[in-house]
MARSE-355108 format. One record per residue (C-alpha): residue number from 0; z, x, y. Coordinates in pm, 1 decimal, padded with zeros to 6 digits. Example, Ala and Ser with C-alpha at 12.3 -4.5 7.8 and 13.67 -1.06 7.14 Angstrom:
residues 2
{0 {00780.0 01230.0 -00450.0}};
{1 {00714.0 01367.0 -00106.0}};
end
This chain:
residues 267
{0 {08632.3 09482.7 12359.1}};
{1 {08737.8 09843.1 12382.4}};
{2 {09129.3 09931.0 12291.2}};
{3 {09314.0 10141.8 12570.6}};
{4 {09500.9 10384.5 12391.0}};
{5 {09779.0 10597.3 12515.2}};
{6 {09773.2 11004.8 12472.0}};
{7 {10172.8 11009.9 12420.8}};
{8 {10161.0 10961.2 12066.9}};
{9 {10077.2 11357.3 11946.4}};
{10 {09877.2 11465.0 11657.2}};
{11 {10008.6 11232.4 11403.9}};
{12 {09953.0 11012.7 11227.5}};
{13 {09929.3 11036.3 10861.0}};
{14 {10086.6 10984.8 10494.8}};
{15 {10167.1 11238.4 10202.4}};
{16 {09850.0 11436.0 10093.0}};
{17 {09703.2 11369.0 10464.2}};
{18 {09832.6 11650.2 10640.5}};
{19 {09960.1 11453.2 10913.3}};
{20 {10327.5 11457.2 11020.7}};
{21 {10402.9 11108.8 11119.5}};
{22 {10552.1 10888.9 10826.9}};
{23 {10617.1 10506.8 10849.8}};
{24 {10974.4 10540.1 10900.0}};
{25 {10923.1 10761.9 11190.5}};
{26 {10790.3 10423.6 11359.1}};
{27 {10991.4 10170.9 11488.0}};
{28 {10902.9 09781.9 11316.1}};
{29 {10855.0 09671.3 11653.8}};
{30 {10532.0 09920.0 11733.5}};
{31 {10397.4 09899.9 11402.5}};
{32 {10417.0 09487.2 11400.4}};
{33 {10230.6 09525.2 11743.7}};
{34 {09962.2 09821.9 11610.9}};
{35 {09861.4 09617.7 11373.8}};
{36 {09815.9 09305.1 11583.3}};
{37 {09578.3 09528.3 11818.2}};
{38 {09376.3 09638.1 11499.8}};
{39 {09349.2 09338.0 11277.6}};
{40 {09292.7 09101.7 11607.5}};
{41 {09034.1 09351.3 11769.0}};
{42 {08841.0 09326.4 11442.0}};
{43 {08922.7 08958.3 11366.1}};
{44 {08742.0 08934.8 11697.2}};
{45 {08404.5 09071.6 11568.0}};
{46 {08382.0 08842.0 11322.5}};
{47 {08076.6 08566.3 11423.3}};
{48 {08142.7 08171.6 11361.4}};
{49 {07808.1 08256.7 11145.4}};
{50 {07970.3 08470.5 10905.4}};
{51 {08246.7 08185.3 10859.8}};
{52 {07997.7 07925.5 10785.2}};
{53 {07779.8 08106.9 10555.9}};
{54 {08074.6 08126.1 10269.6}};
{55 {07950.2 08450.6 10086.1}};
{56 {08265.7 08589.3 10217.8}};
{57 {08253.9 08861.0 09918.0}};
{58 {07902.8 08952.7 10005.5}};
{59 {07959.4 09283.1 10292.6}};
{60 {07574.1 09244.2 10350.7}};
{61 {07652.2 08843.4 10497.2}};
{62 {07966.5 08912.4 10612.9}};
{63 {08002.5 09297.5 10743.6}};
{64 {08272.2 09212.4 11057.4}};
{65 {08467.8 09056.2 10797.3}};
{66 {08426.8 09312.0 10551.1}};
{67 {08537.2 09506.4 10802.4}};
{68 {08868.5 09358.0 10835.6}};
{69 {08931.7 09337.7 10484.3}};
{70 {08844.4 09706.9 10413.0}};
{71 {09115.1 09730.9 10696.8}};
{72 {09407.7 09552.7 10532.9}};
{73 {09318.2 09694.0 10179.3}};
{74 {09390.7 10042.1 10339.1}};
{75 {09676.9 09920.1 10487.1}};
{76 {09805.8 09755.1 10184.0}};
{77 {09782.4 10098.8 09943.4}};
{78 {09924.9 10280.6 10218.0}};
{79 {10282.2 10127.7 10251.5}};
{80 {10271.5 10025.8 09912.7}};
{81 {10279.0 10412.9 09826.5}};
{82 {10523.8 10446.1 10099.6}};
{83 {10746.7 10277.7 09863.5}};
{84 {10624.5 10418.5 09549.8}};
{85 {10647.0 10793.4 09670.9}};
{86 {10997.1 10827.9 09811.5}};
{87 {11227.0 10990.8 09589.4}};
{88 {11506.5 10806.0 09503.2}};
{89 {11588.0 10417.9 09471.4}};
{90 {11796.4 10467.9 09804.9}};
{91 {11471.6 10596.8 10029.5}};
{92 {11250.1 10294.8 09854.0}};
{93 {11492.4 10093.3 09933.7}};
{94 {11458.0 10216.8 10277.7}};
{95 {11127.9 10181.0 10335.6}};
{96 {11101.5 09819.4 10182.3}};
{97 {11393.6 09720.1 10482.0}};
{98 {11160.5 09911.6 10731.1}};
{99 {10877.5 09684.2 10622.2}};
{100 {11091.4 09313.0 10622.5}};
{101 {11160.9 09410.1 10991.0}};
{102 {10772.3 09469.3 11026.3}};
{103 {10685.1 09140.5 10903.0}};
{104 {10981.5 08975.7 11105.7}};
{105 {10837.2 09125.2 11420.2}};
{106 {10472.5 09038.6 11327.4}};
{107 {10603.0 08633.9 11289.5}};
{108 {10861.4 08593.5 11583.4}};
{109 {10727.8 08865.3 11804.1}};
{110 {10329.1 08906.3 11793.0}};
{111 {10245.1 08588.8 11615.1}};
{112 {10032.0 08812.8 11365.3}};
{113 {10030.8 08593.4 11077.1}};
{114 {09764.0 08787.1 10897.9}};
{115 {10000.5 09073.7 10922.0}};
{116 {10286.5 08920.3 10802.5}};
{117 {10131.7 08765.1 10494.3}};
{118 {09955.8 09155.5 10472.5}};
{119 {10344.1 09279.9 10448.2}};
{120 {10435.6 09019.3 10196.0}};
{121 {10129.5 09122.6 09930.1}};
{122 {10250.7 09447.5 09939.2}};
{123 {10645.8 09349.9 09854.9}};
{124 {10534.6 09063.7 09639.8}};
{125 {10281.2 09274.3 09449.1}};
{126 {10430.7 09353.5 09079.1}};
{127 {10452.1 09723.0 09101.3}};
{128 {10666.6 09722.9 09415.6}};
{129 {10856.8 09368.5 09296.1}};
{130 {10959.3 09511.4 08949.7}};
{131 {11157.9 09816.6 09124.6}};
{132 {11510.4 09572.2 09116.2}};
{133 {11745.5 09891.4 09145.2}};
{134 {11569.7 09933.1 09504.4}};
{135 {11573.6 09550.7 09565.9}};
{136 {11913.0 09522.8 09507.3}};
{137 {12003.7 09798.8 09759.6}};
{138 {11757.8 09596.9 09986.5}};
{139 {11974.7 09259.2 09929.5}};
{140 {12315.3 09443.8 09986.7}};
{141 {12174.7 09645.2 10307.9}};
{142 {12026.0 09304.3 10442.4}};
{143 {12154.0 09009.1 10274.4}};
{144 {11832.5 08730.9 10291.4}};
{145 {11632.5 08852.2 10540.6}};
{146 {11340.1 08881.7 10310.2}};
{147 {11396.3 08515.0 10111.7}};
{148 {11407.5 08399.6 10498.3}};
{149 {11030.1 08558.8 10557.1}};
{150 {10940.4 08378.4 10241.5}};
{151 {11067.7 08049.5 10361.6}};
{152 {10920.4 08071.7 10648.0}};
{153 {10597.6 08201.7 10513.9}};
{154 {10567.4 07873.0 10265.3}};
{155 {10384.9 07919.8 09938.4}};
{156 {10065.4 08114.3 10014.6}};
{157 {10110.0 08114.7 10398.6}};
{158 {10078.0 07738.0 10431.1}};
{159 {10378.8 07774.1 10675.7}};
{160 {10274.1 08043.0 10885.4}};
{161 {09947.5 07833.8 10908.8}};
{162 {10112.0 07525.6 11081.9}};
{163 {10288.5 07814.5 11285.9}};
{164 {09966.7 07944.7 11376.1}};
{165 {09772.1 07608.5 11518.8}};
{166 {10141.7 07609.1 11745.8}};
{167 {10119.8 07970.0 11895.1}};
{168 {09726.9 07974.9 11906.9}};
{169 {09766.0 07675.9 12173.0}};
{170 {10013.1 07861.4 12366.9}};
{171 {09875.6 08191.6 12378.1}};
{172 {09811.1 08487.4 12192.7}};
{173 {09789.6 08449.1 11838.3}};
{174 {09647.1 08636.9 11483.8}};
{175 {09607.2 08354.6 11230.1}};
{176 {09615.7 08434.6 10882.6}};
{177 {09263.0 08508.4 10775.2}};
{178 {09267.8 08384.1 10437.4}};
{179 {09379.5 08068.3 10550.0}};
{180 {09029.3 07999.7 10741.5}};
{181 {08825.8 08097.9 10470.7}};
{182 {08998.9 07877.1 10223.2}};
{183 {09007.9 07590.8 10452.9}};
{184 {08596.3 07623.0 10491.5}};
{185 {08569.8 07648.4 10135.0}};
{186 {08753.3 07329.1 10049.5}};
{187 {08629.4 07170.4 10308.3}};
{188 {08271.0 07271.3 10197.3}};
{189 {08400.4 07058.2 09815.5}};
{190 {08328.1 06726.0 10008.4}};
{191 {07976.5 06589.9 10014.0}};
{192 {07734.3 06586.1 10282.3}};
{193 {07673.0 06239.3 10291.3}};
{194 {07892.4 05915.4 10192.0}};
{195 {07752.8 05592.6 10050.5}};
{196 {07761.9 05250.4 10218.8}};
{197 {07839.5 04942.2 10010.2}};
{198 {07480.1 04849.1 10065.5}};
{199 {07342.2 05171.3 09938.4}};
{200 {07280.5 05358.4 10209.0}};
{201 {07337.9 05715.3 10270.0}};
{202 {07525.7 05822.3 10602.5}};
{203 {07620.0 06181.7 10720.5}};
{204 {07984.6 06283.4 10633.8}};
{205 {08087.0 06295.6 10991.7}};
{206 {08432.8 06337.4 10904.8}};
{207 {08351.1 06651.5 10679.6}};
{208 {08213.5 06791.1 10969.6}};
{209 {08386.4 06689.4 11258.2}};
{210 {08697.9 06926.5 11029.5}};
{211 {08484.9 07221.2 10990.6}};
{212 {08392.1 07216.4 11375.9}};
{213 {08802.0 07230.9 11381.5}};
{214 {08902.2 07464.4 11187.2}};
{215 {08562.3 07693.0 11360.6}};
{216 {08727.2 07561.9 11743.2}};
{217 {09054.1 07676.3 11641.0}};
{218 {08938.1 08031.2 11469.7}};
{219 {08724.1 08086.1 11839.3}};
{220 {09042.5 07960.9 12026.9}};
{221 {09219.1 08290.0 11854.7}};
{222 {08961.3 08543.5 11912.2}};
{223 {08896.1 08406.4 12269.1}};
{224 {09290.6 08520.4 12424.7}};
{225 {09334.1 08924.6 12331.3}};
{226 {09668.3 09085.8 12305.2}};
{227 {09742.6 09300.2 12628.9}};
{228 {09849.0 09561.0 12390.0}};
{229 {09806.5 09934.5 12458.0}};
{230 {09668.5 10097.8 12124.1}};
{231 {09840.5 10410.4 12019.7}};
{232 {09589.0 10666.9 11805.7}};
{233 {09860.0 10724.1 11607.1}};
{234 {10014.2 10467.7 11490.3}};
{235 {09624.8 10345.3 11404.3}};
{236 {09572.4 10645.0 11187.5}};
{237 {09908.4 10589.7 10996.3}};
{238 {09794.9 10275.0 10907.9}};
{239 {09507.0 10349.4 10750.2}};
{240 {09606.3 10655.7 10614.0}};
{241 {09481.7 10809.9 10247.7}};
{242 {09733.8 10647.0 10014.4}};
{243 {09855.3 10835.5 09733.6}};
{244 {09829.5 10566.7 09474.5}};
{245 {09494.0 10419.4 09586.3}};
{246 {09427.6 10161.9 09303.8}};
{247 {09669.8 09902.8 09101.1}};
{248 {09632.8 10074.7 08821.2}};
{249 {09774.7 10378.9 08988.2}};
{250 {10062.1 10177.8 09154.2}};
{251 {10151.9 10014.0 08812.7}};
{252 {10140.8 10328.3 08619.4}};
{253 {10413.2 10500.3 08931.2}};
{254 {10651.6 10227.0 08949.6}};
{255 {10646.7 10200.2 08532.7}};
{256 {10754.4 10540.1 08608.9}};
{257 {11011.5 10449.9 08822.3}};
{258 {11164.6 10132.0 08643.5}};
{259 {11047.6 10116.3 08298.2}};
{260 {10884.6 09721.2 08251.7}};
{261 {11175.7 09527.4 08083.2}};
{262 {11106.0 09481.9 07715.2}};
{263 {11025.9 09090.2 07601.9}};
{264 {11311.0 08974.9 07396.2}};
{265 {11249.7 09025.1 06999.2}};
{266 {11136.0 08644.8 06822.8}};
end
């Protein structure tokens, strides 16, 4: 699968330090939400039903396609986080953390990327954007519980946007949540091979497997329909730009700069 990509887009495509002009508020929610659909599913698509089964999904040598796709959303990740972290004042983070809630609302109702969305929400969940509260509460007064409302819909850990996801991936075009798959074949993986019969005997766990082979069907269902998407080079290039504040550490020690930690209350 090759991406068509569209020339109208210019040279840019970049964050601070890159060079580039482009920044992530130059981009409307809308194309982003979709630019990332064409990247994570075109790389999602890679990834082999062998890779899924073998479980070493922290070993790159096992699992490169899916390596691949995390190296992706990693990149991703640091770069909007120091989107937020770099602007200036609490008025621009604020800013850019109501640019991204509109991302993840167009990923959910719009592109049914539920890997992005759930991407979005570890970078505003994360502590060294979450503990920024002077920005937060600009984001609450500027759009009153639009991002409790992703959240809700989201369910703890995704669960939500995972029922969501066996719904649109029936229907049509659809980017489950990736960590969802993985976690399913590991718990699934918990229950034994066989099962014992009351008169001793050993019997295949048909039920163990006949699960896997669904949550495998459903993962090929996704890969098999592609979005009809037209890839823009520089959108792409935005996304997985150089971020300024490439490690946690770095993003704690910024936004302690920012908003000093609060102090625990003396015994």
């Amino acid at each position: 699968f090759v991406l068509r990509t569209s020339r109208t887009d210019g040279e840019g495509g970049g964050t601070l330090g890159s060079g580039f002009s482009l920044r992530l508020l130059d981009v409307r929610p809308a194309e982003l939400a979709q630019q990332m659909a064409v990247a994570q599913h075109t790389l999602f698509r890679r990834i082999p039903v062998s890779e899924l089964l073998s479980l070493k999904f922290a070993d790159e040598d096992a699992c490169p396609n899916l390596a691949r796709l995390k190296r992706w959303n990693d990149r991703c990740v640091f770069f909007m986080a120091s989107e937020v972290l770099a602007a200036p004042s609490d008025m621009e983070r604020a800013s850019v953390l109501c640019h991204l809630i509109v991302v993840a609302e167009e990923c959910i109702s719009s592109v049914s990327n539920l890997d992005g969305a759930m991407l979005i929400s570890s970078v505003l969940e994360n502590a060294a954007i979450y503990r920024l509260s002077r920005a937060w509460a600009r984001v609450e007064r500027r759009m009153p519980g639009r991002w409790a409302a992703i959240k809700e819909v989201s369910g703890v850990g995704g669960r939500k946007l995972v029922a969501r996801g066996l719904a649109d991936g029936r229907g049509g075009v659809c980017m489950p949540f990736v960590g969802s798959i993985m976690q399913q074949l590991v718990g699934l993986n918990e229950f034994p091979a066989t099962v014992g019969t009351p008169d001793g005997t050993e019997l295949v766990n048909f039920g163990k497997w006949r699960r896997i082979a669904q949550v495998l069907q459903r993962a090929q269902e996704s890969q098999g329909v592609q979005y009809l998407l037209t890839a823009s080079p520089a959108v792409l290039r935005l996304l997985q730009s150089p971020a300024l504040y490439d490690t946690p550490e770095a993003m704690d020690a910024r936004s302690a700069q920012l908003q000093a930690p609060r102090a625990l209350p003396s015994a």
